[in-house]
N, C-alpha and C positions, 0 to 999 in steps of 0.2 A: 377337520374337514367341514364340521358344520359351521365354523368363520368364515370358511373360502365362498359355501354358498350363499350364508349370508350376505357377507363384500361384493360377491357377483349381481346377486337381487338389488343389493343398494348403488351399485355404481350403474347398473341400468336402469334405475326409476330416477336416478342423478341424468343420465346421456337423455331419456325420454324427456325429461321437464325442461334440461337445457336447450334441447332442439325448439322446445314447445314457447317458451318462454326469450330466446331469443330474436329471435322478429318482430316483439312487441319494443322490443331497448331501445333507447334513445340514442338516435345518429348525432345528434348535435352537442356542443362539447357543455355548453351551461345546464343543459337537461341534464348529461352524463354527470357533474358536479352537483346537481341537485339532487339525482338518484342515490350517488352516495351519502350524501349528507342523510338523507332521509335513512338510509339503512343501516346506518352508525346512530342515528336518533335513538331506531328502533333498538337495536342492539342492546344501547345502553338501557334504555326503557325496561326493557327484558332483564337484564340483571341484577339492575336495581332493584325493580318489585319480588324478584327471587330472594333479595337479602331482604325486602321490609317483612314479606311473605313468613320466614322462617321462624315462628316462635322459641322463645326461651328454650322448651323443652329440646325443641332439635336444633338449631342453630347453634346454640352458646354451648361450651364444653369448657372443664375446666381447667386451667392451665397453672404450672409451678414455674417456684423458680428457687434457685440456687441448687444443691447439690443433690438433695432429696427428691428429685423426679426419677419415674420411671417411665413409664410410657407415655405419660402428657406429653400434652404441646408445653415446650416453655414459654415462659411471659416477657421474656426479653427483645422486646420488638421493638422495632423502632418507629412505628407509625398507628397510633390511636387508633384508627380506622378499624381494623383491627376486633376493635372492642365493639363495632357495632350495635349497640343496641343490648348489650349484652351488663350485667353486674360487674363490678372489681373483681378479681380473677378468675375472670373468664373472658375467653374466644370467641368469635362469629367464626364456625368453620369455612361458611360461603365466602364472608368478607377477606376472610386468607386466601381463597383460592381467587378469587375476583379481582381481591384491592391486591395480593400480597407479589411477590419476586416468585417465580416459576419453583425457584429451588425451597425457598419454604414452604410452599404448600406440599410440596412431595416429601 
């Protein structure tokens, strides 16, 4: 019950901004393309500094590999990225959830 009122409170301070905040949008179609440009800049801007942000201690986590894992993440990945910022075996958890395929982060 208490999701329901939460989803309620947040889908009307969503309906309140969108009203509020549509009449200022850009009618013209290269304004609309540069609005998006800009909020895909931002976007990424934001995720990135979330993965620089993340230090060792909470970012990196270690991972196995061959038969001997139990609940790690395994290290057979197929894209470096991955490793973030992070020692040889070990994970950026954000970089998987960010850089990674939907089904591996889950």
């Amino acid at each position: 019950m208490l999701i329901g009122v939460w989803g309620g409170l947040f889908g009307g301070a969503f309906t309140r901004m969108w009203q509020y905040i549509s009449p200022m949008r850009p009618t013209l179609r290269p304004l609309r393309v540069c609005e998006v440009v800009v909020l895909s800049v931002l976007t990424s801007v934001i995720m990135f500094s979330c993965l620089l942000g993340s230090d060792d201690s909470w970012g990196c986590i270690p991972c196995c590999s061959g038969d001997g894992c139990d609940d790690r993440v395994t290290c057979d990945f197929d894209h470096v990225s991955y490793q973030f910022g992070c020692k040889p075996g070990q994970i950026n958890e954000l970089a998987l959830v960010f850089l990674g395929s939907r089904e591996k982060a889950i």
